[in-house]
N, C-alpha and C positions, 0 to 999 in steps of 0.2 A: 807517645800516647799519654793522656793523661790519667790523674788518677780516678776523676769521673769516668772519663770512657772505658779505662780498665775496667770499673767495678761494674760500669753497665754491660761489658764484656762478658764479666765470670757471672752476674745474674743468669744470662740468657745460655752459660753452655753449663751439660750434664755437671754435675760433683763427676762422678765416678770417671768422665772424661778429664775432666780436671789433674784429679788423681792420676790418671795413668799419663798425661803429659809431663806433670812433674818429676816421678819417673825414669822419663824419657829422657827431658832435659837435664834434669839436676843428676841422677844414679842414684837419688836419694828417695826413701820412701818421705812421700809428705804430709798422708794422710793419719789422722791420732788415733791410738787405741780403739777396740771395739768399744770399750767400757762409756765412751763418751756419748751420749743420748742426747737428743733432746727433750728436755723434759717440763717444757711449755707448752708448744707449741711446733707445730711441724713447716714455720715459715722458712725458706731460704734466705740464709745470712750471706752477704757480701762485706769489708769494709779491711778499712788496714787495722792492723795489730797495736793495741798498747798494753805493754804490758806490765806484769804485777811479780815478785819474787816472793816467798813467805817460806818460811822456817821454822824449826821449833823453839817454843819458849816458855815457862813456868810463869812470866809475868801476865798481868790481867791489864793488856795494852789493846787498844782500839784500835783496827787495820788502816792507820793515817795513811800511805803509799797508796793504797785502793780511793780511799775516803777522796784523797787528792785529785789523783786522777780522772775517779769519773764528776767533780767540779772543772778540773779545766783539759780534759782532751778535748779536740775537735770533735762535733757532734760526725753520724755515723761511722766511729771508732766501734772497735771490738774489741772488751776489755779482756786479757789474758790471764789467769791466773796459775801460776808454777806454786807447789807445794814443795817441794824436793821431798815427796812420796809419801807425803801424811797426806792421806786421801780420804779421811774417815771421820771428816767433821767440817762443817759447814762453812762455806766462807766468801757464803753468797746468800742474801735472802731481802727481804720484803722493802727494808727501808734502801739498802744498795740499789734495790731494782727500782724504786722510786727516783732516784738519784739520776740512775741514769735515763729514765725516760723523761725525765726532767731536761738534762741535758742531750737529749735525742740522737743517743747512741742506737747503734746498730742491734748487738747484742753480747753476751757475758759468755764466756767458753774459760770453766774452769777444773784444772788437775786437781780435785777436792768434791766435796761434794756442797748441793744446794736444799735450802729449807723456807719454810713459808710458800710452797707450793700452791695451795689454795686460794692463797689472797696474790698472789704473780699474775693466776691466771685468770683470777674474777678481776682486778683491777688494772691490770696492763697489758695482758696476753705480750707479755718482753719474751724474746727467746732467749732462751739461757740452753748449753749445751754441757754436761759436769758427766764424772766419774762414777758417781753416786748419787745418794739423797742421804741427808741424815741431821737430824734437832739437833744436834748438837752442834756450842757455840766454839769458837778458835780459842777466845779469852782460857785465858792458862793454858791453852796448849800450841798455836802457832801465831805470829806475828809476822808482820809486813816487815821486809829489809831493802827492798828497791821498789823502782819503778824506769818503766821503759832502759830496761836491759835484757840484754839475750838472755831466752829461759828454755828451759829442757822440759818436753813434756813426753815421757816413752822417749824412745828414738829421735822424736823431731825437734829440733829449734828453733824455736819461734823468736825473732828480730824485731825492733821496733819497727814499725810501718809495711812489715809485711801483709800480704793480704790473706784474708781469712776466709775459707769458701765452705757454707756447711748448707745441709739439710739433712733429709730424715737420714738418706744413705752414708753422714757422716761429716767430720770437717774436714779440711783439707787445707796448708801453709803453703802459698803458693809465694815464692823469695821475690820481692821487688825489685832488684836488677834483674830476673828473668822472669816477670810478670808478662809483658807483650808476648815472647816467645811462646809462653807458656798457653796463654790464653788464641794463637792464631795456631799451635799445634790439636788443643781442646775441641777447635773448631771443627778444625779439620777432621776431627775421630766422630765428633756428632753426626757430618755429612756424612762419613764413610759410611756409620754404622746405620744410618738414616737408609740409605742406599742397600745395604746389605739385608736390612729388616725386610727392604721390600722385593728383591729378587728371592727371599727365602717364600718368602707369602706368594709369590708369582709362580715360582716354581715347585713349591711341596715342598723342597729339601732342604735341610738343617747344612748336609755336608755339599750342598751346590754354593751354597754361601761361604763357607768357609772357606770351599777350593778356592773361588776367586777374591776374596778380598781379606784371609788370613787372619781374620780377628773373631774372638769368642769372649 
């Protein structure tokens, strides 16, 4: 399968089925923190992972590895941003998010938080998915040190070209060697539960549904 039909794939099945297939598949939780919002907009995000590393630093240096990136990733990427747990200051906002809807990404999902809110949503409505919010800028306190390297955000690792699957109910890392698996297991929980919604409404009962087809 391709990476088009993949991502037209995870558009059309639940997040929250998503999530539980990965789960399934992997043993691994794949879905990130509650803390991650969106906080744009409530579009659903599909697209592969690139991503960003940042660290702490005293220097008053310009986030070049991001700066890079969203000039030359393939247009509908999702750019990733790993803090290694400095989450409390900005490292996402107004002229980044120009950048990339310039270059016609996907959207931004960063371990950090995001600012310029106001003019994101009056002039791009870009979906950005962050930790936080907060004015304050990285300069003197984090700096860029990779790009497209494995990064830890919570629990999960996110890979380069992994696929990234969010909306309001959350994001979700879905591993691109088990992206097919993952997305024709996805499938199959939306039909079930598609099915189960409606023998619950047919027949009154919450536990008639359950008994037969064992999902809540």
């Amino acid at each position: 399968m391709t990476l088009d039909e993949l991502i037209a794939g995870f558009r059309e099945a639940a997040t929250a089925s998503v999530a539980d297939a990965v789960d399934k598949v992997t043993g691994k939780t794949g879905f990130l923190p509650e803390a991650f919002k969106p906080r744009i907009n409530d579009r659903k995000i599909v697209g592969p992972a690139v991503t960003i590393l940042e660290g702490p630093t005293a220097e008053f240096l310009p986030p070049q590895h991001a700066i890079d990136a969203i000039d030359e990733a393939e247009a509908g990427s999702v750019i990733v941003i790993s803090t290694n747990g400095t989450t409390d200051v900005a490292v996402w906002g107004g002229l980044m998010t120009a950048g990339a809807v310039a270059n016609k990404h996907e959207a931004a999902v960063l371990d950090g938080g995001l600012r310029d809110i106001v003019e994101i949503r009056r002039d791009y409505d870009f979906p950005v998915y962050s930790r936080c919010v907060s004015p304050g800028t990285t300069l003197g306190r984090i700096r860029t040190l990779a790009s497209n390297v494995e990064v830890a955000i919570g629990e999960v690792i996110v890979k380069p070209g992994d696929i990234m699957v969010g909306d309001i109910d959350g994001v979700v890392r879905v591993p691109r060697d088990k992206a097919e698996e993952i997305l024709a297991l996805a499938r199959e929980i939306d039909q079930r539960e598609a099915e189960q919604a409606r023998l619950i409404i047919a027949s009154g009962s919450l536990r008639e549904g359950l008994a037969k087809y064992g999902r809540i």
